[in-house]
KETOR-221381 format. One record per residue (C-alpha): residue in three letters; x, y, z. Coordinates in steps of 0.05 Angstrom, whole numbers, plus 5000, padded with zeros to 4 digits. Layout:
ALAXYZ
...
***
This chain:
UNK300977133259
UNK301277893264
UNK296978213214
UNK302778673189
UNK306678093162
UNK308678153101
UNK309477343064
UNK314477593014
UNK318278073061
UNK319377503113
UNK321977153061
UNK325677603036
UNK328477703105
UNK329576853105
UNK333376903052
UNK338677433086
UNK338977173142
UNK341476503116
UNK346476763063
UNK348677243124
UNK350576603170
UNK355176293110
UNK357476963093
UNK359577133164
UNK360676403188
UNK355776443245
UNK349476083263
UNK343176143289
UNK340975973353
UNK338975303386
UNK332175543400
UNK329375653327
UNK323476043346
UNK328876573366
UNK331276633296
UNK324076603278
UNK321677113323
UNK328277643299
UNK326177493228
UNK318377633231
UNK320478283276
UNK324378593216
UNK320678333162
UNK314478883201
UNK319779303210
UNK321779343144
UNK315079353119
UNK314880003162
UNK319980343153
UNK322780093094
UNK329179803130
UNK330779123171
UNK331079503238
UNK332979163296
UNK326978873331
UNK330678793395
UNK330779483414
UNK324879923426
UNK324180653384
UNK321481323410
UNK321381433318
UNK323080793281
UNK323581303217
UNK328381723242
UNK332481133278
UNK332480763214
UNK335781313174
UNK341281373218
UNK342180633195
UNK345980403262
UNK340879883280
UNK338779643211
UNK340578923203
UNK345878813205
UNK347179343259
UNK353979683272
UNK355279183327
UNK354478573288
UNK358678853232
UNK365179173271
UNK364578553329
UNK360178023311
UNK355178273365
UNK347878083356
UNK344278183414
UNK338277983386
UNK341177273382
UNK339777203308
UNK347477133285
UNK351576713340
UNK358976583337
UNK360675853346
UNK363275943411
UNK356876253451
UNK353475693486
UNK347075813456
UNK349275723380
UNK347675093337
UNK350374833278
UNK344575083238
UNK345475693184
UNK339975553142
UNK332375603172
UNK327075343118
UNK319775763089
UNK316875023134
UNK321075223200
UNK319675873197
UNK311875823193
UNK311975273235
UNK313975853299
UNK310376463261
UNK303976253234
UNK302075813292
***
C-alpha cells in the first residue's frame, strides 16, 4: 500500500466513482485492479493537491495543473466525450468494459492493500 494513502479519501474517491458510472451509464473495466489502481492514484492525488487529478498523466506541477481543473476527475474529455483514458469510466461498447458500476471497500483493498 503506498504510504500516502489516505483510508477515508480512497473511499471517498469509491464512493464517486460508483455514483459517476450510474450517473453517466458507464462501467468500469473488466480488469478491476484497473479501476482500483485509477482510484488509489487520485485518492494521493487528491490528498496532494487537494483535487482528484488524473493519475494517468504525468505533471511537471500537479498544483498548478490542478487549478486549471482540465484533468481533475472527471477531466474535460470524459465530460464533453465520454473519454477516460485512464480506463476508469468505459462506455458499454469498448471491449474492455464489464457490466460492473459498483466496486466494493472488500474489492478495492483486495488490489490496494495487498
Amino acid at each position: 500500500m503506498d504510504p500516502k494513502l489516505n483510508d477515508s479519501v480512497l473511499e471517498s474517491m469509491r464512493l464517486f466513482a460508483n455514483m459517476y458510472t450510474k450517473r453517466t451509464e458507464t462501467y468500469y473495466c473488466s480488469d478491476l485492479s484497473i479501476t482500483a489502481t485509477v482510484l488509489a492514484g487520485l485518492a494521493v492525488n487528491k490528498e496532494e493537491t487537494g483535487y482528484a487529478l488524473c493519475p494517468c498523466r504525468h505533471y511537471e506541477d500537479k498544483t498548478a495543473e490542478a487549478d486549471l481543473s482540465y484533468w481533475t476527475c472527471p477531466c474535460i474529455p470524459m465530460i464533453e466525450r465520454k473519454e477516460c483514458h485512464c480506463m476508469l469510466f468505459l462506455d458499454s461498447e469498448n471491449v474492455f468494459s464489464s457490466d460492473e458500476q459498483q466496486i466494493s471497500t472488500e474489492q478495492l483493498d483486495k488490489f490496494i492493500k495487498n
